[in-house]
N, C-alpha and C positions, 0 to 999 in steps of 0.2 A: 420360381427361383427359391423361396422359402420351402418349397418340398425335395428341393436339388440339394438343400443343404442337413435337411433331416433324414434322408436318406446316404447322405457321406456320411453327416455322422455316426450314425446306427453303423456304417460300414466298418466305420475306425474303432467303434467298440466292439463290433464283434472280429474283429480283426486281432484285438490282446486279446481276444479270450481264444480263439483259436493260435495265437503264439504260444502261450501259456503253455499247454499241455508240451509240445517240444519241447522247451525249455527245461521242463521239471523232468522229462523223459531222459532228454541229455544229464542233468544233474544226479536223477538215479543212474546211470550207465557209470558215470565219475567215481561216483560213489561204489559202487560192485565192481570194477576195476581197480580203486583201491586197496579193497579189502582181499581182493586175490593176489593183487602183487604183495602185501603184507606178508600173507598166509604161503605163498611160494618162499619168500624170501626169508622163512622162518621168525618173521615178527609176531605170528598172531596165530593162535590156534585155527583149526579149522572150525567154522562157523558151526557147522552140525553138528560137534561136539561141545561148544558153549552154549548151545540152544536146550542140548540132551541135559544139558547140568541143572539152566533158568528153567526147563518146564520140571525137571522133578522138584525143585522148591516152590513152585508156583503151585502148586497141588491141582490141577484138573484145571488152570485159567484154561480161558482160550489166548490162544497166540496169534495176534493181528500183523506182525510185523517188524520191521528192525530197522536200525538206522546204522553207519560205522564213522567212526570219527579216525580220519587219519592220523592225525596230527597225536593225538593222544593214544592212538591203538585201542577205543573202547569201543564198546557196541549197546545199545539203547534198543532193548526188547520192548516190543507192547504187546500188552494183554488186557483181558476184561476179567473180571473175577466179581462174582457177585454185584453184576449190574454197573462197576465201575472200574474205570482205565485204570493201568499200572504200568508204571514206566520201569524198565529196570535195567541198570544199567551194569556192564558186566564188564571187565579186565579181558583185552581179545589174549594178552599173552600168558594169563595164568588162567583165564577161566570164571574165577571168581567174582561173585555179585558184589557190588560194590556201593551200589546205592539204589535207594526203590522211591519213586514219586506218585502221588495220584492226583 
């Protein structure tokens, strides 16, 4: 009986972690869905031209990634530069860096 119940439970933990991934999968798809209806609808520049802008002030980071914030129209670049993260975060309708975090 005691090994019937350490084996559900092992079940039901590996059971969030294999939920998990859909979950964050679905929430990137939400997220890149919004940012193209944005961009169709004239709210928000096109991404590859805000990106063209943050890496040439970034001077040679690397570029790990992005996030889009609908609600506000921004976009949160990441990058590594010299051993450490930078978050940057840019106006999707003008383009312009707006704020940078590490």
């Amino acid at each position: 009986m005691m090994r019937f119940k350490l084996i559900a439970g092992l079940g039901a933990v590996a059971a969030l972690f294999v939920a998990n991934p859909a979950v964050y999968a679905g929430s990137q798809r939400d997220e890149q869905d919004a940012a193209r209806r944005a961009m169709l609808d004239g709210q928000v520049m096109p991404f590859s031209v805000i990106k063209r802008r943050v890496d040439a002030a970034m001077g040679g980071a690397t570029y790990l990634g992005s996030e889009f914030n609908p609600s506000s129209n921004r976009y949160r670049l990441k990058y590594v530069k010299d051993g450490k993260v930078v978050w940057v975060d840019a106006d999707g309708r003008t383009g312009d860096i707006i704020g940078w975090a590490r």
